[in-house]
TORKOL-4160 file (C-alpha; in steps of 0.2 Angstrom, whole numbers, padded with zeros to 4 digits, m for minus):
222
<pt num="1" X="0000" Y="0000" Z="0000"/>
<pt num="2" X="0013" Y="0014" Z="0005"/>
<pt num="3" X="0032" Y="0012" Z="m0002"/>
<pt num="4" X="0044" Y="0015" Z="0009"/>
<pt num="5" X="0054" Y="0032" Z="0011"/>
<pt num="6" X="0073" Y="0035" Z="0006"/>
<pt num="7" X="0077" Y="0051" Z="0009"/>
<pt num="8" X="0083" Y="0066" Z="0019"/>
<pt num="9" X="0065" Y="0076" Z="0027"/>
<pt num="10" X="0057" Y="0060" Z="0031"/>
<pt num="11" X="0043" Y="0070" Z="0041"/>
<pt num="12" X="0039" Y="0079" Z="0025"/>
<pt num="13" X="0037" Y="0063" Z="0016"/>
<pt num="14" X="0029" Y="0051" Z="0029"/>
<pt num="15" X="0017" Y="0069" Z="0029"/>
<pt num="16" X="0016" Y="0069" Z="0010"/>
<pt num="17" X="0011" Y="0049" Z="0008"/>
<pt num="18" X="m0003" Y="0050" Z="0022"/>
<pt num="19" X="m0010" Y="0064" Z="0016"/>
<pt num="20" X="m0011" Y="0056" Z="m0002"/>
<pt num="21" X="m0018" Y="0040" Z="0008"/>
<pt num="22" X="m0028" Y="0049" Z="0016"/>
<pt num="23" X="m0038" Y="0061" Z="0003"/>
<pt num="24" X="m0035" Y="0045" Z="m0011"/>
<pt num="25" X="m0048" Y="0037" Z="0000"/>
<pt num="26" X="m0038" Y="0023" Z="0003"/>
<pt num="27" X="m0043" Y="0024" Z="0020"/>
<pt num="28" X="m0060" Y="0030" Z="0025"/>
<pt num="29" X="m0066" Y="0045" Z="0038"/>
<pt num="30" X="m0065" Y="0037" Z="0055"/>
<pt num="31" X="m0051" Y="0022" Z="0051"/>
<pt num="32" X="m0039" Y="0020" Z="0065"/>
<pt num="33" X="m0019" Y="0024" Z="0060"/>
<pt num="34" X="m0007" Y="0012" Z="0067"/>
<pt num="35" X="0008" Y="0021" Z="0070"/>
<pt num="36" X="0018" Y="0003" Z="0072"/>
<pt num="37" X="0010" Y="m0002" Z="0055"/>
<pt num="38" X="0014" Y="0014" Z="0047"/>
<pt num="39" X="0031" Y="0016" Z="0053"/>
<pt num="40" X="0035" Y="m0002" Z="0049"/>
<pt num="41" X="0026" Y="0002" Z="0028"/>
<pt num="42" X="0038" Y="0017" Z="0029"/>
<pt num="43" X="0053" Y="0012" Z="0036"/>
<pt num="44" X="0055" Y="0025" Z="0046"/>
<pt num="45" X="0057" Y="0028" Z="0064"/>
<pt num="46" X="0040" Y="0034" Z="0075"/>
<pt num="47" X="0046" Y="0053" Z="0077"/>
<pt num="48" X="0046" Y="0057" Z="0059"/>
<pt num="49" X="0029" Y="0048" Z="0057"/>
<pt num="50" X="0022" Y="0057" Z="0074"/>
<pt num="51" X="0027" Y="0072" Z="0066"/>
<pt num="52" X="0016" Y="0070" Z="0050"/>
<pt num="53" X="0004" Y="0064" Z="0061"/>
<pt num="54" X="0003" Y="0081" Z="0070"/>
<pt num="55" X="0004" Y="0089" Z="0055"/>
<pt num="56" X="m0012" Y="0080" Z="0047"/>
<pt num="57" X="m0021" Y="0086" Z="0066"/>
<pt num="58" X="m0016" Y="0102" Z="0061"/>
<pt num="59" X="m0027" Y="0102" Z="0045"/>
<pt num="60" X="m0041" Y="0094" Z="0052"/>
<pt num="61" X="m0037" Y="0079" Z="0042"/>
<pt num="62" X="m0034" Y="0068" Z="0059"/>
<pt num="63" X="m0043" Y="0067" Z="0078"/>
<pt num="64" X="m0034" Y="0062" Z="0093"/>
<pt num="65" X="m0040" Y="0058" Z="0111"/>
<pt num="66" X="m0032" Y="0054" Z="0126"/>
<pt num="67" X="m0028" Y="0039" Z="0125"/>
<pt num="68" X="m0033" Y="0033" Z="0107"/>
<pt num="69" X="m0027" Y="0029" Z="0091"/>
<pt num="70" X="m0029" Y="0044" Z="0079"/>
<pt num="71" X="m0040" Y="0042" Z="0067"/>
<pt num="72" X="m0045" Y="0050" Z="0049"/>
<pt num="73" X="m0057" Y="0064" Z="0056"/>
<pt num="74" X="m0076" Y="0058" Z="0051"/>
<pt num="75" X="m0092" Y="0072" Z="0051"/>
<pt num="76" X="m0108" Y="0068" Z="0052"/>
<pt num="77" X="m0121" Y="0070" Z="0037"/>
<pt num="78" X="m0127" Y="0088" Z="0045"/>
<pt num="79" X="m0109" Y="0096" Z="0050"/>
<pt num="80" X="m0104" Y="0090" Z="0029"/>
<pt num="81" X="m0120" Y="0101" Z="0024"/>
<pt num="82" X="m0115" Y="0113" Z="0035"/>
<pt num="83" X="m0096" Y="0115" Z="0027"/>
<pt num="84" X="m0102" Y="0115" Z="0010"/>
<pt num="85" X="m0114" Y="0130" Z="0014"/>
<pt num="86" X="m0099" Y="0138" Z="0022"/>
<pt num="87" X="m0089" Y="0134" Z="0004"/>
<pt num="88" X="m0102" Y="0138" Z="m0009"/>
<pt num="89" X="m0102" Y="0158" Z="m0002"/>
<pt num="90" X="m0083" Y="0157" Z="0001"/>
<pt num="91" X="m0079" Y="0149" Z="m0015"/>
<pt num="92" X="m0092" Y="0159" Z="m0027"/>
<pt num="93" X="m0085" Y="0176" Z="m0019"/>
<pt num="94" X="m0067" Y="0171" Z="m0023"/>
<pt num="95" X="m0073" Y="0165" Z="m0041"/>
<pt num="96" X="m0082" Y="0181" Z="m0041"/>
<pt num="97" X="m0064" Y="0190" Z="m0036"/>
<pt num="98" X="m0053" Y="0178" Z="m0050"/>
<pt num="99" X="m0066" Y="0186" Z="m0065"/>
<pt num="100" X="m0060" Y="0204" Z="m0059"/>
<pt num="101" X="m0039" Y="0201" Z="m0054"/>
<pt num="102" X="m0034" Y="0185" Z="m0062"/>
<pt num="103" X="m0017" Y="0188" Z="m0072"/>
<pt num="104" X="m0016" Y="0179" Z="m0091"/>
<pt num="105" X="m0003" Y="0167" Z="m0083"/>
<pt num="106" X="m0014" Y="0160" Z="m0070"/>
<pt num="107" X="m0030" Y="0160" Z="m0084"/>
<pt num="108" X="m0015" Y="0149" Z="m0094"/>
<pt num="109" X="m0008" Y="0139" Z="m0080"/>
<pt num="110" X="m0030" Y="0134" Z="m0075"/>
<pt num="111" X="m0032" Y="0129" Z="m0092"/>
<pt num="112" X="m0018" Y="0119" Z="m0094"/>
<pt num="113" X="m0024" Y="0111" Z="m0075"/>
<pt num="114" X="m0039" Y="0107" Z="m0081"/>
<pt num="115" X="m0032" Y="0099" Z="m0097"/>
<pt num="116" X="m0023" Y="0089" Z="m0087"/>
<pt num="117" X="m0036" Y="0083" Z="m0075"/>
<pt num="118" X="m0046" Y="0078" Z="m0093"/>
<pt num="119" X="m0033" Y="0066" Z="m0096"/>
<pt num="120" X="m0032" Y="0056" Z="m0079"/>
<pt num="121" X="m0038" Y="0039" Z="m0079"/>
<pt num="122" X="m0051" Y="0038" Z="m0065"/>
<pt num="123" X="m0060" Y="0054" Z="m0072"/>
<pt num="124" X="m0061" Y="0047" Z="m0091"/>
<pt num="125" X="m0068" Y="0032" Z="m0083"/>
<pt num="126" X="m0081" Y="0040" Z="m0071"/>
<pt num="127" X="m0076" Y="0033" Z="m0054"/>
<pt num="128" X="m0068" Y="0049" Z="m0047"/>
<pt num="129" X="m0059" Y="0065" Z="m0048"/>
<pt num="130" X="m0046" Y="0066" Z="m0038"/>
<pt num="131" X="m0036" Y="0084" Z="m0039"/>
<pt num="132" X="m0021" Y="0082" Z="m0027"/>
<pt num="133" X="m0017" Y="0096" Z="m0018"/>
<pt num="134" X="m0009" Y="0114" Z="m0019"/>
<pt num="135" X="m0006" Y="0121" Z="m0038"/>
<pt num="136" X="m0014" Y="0105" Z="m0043"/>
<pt num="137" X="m0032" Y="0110" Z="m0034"/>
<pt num="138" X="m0043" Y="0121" Z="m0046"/>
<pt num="139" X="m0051" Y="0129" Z="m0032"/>
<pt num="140" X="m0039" Y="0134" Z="m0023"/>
<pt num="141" X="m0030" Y="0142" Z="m0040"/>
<pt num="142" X="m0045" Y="0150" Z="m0041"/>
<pt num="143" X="m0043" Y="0159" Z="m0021"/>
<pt num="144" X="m0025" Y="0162" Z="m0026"/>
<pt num="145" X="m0030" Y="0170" Z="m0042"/>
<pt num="146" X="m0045" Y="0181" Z="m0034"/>
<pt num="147" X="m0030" Y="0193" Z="m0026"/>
<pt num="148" X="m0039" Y="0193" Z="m0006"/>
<pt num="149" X="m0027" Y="0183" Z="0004"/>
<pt num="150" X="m0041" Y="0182" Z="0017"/>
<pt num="151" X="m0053" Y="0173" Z="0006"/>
<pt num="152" X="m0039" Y="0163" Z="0000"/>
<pt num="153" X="m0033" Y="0158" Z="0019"/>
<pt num="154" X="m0049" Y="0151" Z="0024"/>
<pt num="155" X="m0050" Y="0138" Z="0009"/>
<pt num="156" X="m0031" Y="0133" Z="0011"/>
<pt num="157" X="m0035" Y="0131" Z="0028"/>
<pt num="158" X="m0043" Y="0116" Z="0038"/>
<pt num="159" X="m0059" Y="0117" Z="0029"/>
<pt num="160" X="m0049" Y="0115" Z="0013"/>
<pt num="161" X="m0044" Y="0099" Z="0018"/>
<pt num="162" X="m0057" Y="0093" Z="0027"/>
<pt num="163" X="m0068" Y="0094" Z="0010"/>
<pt num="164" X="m0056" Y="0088" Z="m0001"/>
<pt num="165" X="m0057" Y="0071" Z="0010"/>
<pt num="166" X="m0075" Y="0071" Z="0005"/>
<pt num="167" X="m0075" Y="0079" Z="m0011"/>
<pt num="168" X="m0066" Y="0064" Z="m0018"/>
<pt num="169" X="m0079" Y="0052" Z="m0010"/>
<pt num="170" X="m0093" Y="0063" Z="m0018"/>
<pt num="171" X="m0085" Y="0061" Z="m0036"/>
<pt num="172" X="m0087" Y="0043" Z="m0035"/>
<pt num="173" X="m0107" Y="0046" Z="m0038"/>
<pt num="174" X="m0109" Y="0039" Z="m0055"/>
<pt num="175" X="m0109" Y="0052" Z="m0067"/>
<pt num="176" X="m0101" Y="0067" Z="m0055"/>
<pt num="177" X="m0083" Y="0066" Z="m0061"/>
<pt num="178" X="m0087" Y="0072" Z="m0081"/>
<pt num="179" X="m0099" Y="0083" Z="m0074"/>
<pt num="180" X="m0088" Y="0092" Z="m0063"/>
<pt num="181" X="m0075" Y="0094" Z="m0074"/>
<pt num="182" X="m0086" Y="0101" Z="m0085"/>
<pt num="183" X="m0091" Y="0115" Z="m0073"/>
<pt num="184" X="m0075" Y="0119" Z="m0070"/>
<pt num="185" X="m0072" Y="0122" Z="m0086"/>
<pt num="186" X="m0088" Y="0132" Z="m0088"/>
<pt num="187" X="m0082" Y="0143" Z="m0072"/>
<pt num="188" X="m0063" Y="0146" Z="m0079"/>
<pt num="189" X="m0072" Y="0153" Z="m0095"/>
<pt num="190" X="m0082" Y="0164" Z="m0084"/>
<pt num="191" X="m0067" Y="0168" Z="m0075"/>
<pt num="192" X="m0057" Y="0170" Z="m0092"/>
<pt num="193" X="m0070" Y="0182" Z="m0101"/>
<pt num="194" X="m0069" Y="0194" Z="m0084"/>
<pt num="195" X="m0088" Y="0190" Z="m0081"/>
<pt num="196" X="m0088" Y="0191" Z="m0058"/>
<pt num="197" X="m0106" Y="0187" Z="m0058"/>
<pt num="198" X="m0107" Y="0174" Z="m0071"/>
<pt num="199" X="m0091" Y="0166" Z="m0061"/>
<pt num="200" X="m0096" Y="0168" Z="m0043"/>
<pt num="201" X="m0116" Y="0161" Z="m0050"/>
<pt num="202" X="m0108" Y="0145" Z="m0059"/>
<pt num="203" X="m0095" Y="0142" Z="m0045"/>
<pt num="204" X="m0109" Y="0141" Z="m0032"/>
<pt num="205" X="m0119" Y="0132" Z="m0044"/>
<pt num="206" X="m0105" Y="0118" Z="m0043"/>
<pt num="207" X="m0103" Y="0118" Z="m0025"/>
<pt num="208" X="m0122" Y="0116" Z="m0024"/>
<pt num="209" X="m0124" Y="0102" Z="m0034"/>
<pt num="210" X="m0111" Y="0094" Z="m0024"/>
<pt num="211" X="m0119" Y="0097" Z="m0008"/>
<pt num="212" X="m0137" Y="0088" Z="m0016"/>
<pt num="213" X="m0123" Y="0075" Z="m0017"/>
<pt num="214" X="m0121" Y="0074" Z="0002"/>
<pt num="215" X="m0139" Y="0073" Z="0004"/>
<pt num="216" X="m0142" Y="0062" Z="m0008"/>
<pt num="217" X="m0128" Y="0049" Z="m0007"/>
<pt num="218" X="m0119" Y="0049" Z="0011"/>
<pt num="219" X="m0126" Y="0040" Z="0026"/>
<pt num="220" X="m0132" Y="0050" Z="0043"/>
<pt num="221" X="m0120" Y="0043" Z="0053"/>
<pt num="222" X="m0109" Y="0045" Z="0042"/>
């Protein structure tokens, strides 16, 4: 499941393999993480692999308790809903934002994301979109490219990643994967023509469709 790391910042990369685990959705909200089990897949010692694991606390990825194996942090049905209500005013302002300040480059450097994410495997067979993380995240290019650091701190914060633990899980509906591509594209040539309320309306349109999703498709205890 996990190769083993050979290399100098091994925090950094026990970090960079969980969190790939972890938002993959090869392990599911609420699994336990052996640490034994994890440091023994890595090959590395518990103090690099405790660091990560704070790390993944940090951004809401993992819950400890006294006492108890961490686990891959698990909401409920409601608190989902909740977050995505949150998102689809955060994330349509920031769309909005992108129409109005995004630079040629970062229009240039979206296309060419989205073109990519056209090409991966699981998408082009409709079983998932998964975005990875950082400059490879279409939404949070687009927070970058609206120019308001604050709009832009909140989605790369814990509620980034939070969502993006589900937001894979939500893909997997049949059908979503193509579909959300294809809003995205539809948003990035809102975004491109320099349209704020055609971008912030499709953006929230998108995040909507994924919250029906939640309501739809996920489990109440769950």
């Amino acid at each position: 499941m996990l190769k083993p790391v050979q290399a100098e910042n091994l925090g950094q990369l026990a970090f960079d393999r969980l969190e790939h685990l972890i938002l993959s959705g090869e392990v599911e909200p609420g699994d336990k993480l052996s640490e034994a089990e994890l440091a023994r897949q890595l090959r590395i010692s518990r103090g690099p692999l405790r660091e990560a694991i704070g790390r993944l606390e940090g951004l809401g990825l993992v819950t400890r308790k006294a006492n108890q194996r961490p686990r891959v942090t698990s909401l409920s049905k409601a608190q989902l809903i909740e977050l995505f209500v949150f998102r689809e005013a955060v994330e349509g302002m920031a769309a909005r934002y992108a129409a109005l300040n995004a630079k040629p480059a970062e229009i240039k450097r979206l296309r060419s994301l989205l073109a990519s994410h056209e090409q991966d495997p699981d998408l082009r067979q409709g079983v998932g979109y998964f975005q990875g993380s950082g400059n490879t995240d279409f939404h949070l290019q687009i927070a970058m490219a609206s120019r308001n650091s604050r709009l832009h701190d909140y989605l790369a914060g814990p509620i980034y990643s939070i969502l993006r633990l589900y937001r894979r899980r939500l893909s997997e509906v049949s059908g979503r994967a193509t579909v959300a591509l294809s809003e995205h594209q539809a948003i990035l040539a809102a975004i491109e023509a320099k349209e704020p309320e055609l971008a912030e309306e499709r953006m929230r349109a998108h995040i909507a469709a994924s919250r029906e999703n939640v309501h739809n498709f996920m489990q109440d205890h769950h």
